[in-house]
ROLUM-452450 format. One record per residue (C-alpha): residue number from 1; residue in one letter; chain; x, y, z. Coordinates in steps of 0.05 Angstrom, whole numbers, plus 5000, padded with zeros to 4 digits. Layout:
<recs>
{num->NUM residuo->A cadena->A c1->X c2->Y c3->Z} $
...
</recs>
This chain:
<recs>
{num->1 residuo->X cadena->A c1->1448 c2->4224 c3->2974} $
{num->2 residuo->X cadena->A c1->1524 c2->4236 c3->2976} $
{num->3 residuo->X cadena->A c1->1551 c2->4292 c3->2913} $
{num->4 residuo->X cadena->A c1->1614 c2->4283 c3->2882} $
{num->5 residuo->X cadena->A c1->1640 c2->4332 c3->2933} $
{num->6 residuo->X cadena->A c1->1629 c2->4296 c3->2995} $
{num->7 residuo->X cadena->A c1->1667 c2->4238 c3->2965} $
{num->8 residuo->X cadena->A c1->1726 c2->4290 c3->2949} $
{num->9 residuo->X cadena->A c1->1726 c2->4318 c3->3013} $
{num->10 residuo->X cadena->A c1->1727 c2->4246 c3->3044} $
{num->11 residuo->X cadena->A c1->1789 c2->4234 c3->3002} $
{num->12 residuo->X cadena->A c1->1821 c2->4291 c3->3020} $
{num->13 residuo->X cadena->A c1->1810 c2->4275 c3->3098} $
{num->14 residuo->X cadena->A c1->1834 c2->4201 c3->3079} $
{num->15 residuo->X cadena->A c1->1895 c2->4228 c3->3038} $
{num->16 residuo->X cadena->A c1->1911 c2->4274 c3->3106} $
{num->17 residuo->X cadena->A c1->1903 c2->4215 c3->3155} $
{num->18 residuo->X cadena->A c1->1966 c2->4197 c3->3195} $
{num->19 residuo->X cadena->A c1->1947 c2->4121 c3->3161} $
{num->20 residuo->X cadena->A c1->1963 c2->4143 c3->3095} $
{num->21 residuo->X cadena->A c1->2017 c2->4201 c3->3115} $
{num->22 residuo->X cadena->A c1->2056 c2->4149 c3->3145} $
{num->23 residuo->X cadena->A c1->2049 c2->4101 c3->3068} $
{num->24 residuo->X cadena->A c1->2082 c2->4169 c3->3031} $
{num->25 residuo->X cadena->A c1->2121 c2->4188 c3->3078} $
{num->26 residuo->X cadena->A c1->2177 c2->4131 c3->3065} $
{num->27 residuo->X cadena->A c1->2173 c2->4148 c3->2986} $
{num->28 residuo->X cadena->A c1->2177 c2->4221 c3->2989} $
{num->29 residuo->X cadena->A c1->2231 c2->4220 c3->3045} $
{num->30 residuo->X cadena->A c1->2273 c2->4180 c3->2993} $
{num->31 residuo->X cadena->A c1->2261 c2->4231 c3->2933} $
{num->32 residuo->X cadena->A c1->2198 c2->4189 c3->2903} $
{num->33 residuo->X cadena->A c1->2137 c2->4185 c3->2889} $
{num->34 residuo->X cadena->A c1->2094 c2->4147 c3->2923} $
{num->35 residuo->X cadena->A c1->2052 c2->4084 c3->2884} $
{num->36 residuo->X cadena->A c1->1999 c2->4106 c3->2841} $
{num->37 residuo->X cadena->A c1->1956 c2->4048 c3->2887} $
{num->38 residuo->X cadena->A c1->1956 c2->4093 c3->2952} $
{num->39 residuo->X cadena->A c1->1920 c2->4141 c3->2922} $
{num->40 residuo->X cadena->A c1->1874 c2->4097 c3->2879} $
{num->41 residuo->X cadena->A c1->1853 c2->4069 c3->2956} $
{num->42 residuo->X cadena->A c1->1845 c2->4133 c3->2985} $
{num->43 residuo->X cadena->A c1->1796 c2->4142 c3->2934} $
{num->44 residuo->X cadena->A c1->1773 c2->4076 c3->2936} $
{num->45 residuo->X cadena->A c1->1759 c2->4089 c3->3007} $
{num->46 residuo->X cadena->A c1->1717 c2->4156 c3->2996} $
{num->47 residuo->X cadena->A c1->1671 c2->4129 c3->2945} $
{num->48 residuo->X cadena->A c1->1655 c2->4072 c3->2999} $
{num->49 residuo->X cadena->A c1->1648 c2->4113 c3->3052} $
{num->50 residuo->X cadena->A c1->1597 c2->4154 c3->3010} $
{num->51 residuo->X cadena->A c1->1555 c2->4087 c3->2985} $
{num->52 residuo->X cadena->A c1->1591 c2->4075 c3->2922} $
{num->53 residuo->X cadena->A c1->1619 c2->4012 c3->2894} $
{num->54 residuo->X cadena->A c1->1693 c2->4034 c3->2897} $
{num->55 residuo->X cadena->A c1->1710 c2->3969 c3->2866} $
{num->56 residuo->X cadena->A c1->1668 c2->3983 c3->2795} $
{num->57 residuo->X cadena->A c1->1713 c2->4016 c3->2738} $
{num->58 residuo->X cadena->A c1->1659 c2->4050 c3->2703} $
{num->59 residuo->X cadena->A c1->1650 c2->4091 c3->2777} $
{num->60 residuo->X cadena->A c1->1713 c2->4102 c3->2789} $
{num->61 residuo->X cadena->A c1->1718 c2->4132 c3->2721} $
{num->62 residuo->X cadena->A c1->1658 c2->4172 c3->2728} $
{num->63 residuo->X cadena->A c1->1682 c2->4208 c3->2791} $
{num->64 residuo->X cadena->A c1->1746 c2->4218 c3->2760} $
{num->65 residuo->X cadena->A c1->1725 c2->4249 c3->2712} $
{num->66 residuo->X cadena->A c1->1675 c2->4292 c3->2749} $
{num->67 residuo->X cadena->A c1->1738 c2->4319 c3->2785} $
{num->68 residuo->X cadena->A c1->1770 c2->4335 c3->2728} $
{num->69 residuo->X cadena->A c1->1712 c2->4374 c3->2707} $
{num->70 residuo->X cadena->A c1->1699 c2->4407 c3->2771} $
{num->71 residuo->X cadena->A c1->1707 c2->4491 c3->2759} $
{num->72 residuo->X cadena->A c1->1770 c2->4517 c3->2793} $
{num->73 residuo->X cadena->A c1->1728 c2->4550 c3->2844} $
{num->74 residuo->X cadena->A c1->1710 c2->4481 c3->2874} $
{num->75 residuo->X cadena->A c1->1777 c2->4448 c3->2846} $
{num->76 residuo->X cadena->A c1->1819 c2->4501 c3->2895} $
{num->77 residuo->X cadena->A c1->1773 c2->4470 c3->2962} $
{num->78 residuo->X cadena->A c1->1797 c2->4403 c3->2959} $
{num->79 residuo->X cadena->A c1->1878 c2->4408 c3->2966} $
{num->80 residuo->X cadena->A c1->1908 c2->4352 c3->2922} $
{num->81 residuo->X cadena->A c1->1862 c2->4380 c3->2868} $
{num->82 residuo->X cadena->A c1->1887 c2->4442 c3->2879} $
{num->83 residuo->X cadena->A c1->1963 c2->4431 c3->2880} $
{num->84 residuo->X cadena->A c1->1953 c2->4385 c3->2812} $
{num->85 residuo->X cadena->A c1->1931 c2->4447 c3->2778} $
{num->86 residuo->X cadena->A c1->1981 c2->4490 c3->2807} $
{num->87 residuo->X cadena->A c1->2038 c2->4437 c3->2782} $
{num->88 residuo->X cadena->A c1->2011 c2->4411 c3->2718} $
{num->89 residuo->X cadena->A c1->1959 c2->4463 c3->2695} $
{num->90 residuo->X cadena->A c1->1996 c2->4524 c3->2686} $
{num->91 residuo->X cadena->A c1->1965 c2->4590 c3->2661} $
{num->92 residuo->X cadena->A c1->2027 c2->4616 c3->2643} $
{num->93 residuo->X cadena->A c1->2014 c2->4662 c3->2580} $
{num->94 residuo->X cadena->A c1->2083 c2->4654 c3->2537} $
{num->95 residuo->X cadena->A c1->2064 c2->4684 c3->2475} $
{num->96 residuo->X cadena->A c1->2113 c2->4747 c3->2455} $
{num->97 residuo->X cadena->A c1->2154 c2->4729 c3->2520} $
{num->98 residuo->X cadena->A c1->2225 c2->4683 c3->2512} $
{num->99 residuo->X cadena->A c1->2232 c2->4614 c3->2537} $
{num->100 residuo->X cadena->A c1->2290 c2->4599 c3->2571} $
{num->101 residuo->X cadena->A c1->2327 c2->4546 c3->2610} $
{num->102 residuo->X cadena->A c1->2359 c2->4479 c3->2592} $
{num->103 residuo->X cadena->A c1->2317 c2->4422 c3->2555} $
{num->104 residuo->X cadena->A c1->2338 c2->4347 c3->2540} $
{num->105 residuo->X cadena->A c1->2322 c2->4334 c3->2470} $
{num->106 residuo->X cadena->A c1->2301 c2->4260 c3->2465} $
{num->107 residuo->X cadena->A c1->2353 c2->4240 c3->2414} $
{num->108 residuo->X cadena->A c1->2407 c2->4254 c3->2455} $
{num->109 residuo->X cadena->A c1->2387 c2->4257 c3->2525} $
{num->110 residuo->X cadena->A c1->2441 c2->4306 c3->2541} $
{num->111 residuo->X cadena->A c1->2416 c2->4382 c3->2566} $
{num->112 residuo->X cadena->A c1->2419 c2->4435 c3->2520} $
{num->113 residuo->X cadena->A c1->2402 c2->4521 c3->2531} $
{num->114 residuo->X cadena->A c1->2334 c2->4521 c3->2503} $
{num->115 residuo->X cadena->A c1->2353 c2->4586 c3->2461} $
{num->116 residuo->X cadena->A c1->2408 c2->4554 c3->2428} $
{num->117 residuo->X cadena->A c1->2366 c2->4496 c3->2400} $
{num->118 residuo->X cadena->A c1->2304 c2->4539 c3->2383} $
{num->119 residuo->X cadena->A c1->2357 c2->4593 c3->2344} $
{num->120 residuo->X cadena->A c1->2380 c2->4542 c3->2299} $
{num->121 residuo->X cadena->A c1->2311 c2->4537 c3->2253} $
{num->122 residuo->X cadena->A c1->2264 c2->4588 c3->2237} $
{num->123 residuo->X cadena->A c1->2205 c2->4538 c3->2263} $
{num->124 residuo->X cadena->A c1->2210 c2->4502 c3->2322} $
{num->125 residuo->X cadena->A c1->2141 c2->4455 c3->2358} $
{num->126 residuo->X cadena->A c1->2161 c2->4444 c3->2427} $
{num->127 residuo->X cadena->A c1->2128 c2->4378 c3->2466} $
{num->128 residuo->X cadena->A c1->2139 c2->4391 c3->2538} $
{num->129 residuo->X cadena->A c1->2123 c2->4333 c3->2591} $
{num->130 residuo->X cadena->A c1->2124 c2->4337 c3->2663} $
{num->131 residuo->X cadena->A c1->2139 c2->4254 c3->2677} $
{num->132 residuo->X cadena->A c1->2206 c2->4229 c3->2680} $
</recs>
């Protein structure tokens, strides 16, 4: 029987494939991102190749969220796995250390020093998002 880990490795071969590298390449060559649906078939893909019904939500779901689970240890093997947690996982420790750089507050949409906002009241919750 296939583990979890076979099925990411087969991803990560799919997602390395000169099929799908040619897909991205036209989005990221243009400054995009590539649709959400390339991926979702790479992985649709894996879990075939491995026995799975790639098609049923409640797998798909299940070895999502086994991936997500996964320790870092085994998270750093398989590369898109890796470089998600580099970009969106940070373990940046900020406490006692200054924030700086610009932010877009929401109600204005125009950028702003981050010090000069945070300065202005004596409390300040910061909601940070890496989506545009």
């Amino acid at each position: 029987a296939a583990s979890w880990m076979d099925v990411l490795r087969t991803e990560a071969s799919l997602r390395l494939s000169d099929n799908y590298l040619t897909q991205t390449r036209q989005y990221f060559d243009s400054g995009l991102a590539p649709p959400q649906i390339l991926d979702e078939e790479a992985e649709r893909q894996a879990l075939l190749a491995h026995g799975f019904d790639g098609d049923d939500p409640e797998i798909v779901e299940t070895y999502r969220r086994v991936a997500r689970e996964l320790p870092v240890e085994q998270r750093e093997e398989i590369f898109f796995l890796k470089a998600n947690d580099k970009l969106f996982r940070p373990r940046a420790i900020q406490v006692g250390h200054t924030l700086k750089g610009s932010i877009i507050p929401v109600h204005t949409g125009i950028p702003v020093s981050l010090h000069s906002l945070v300065s202005q009241h004596k409390r300040t919750i910061l909601v940070a998002s890496t989506s545009t």
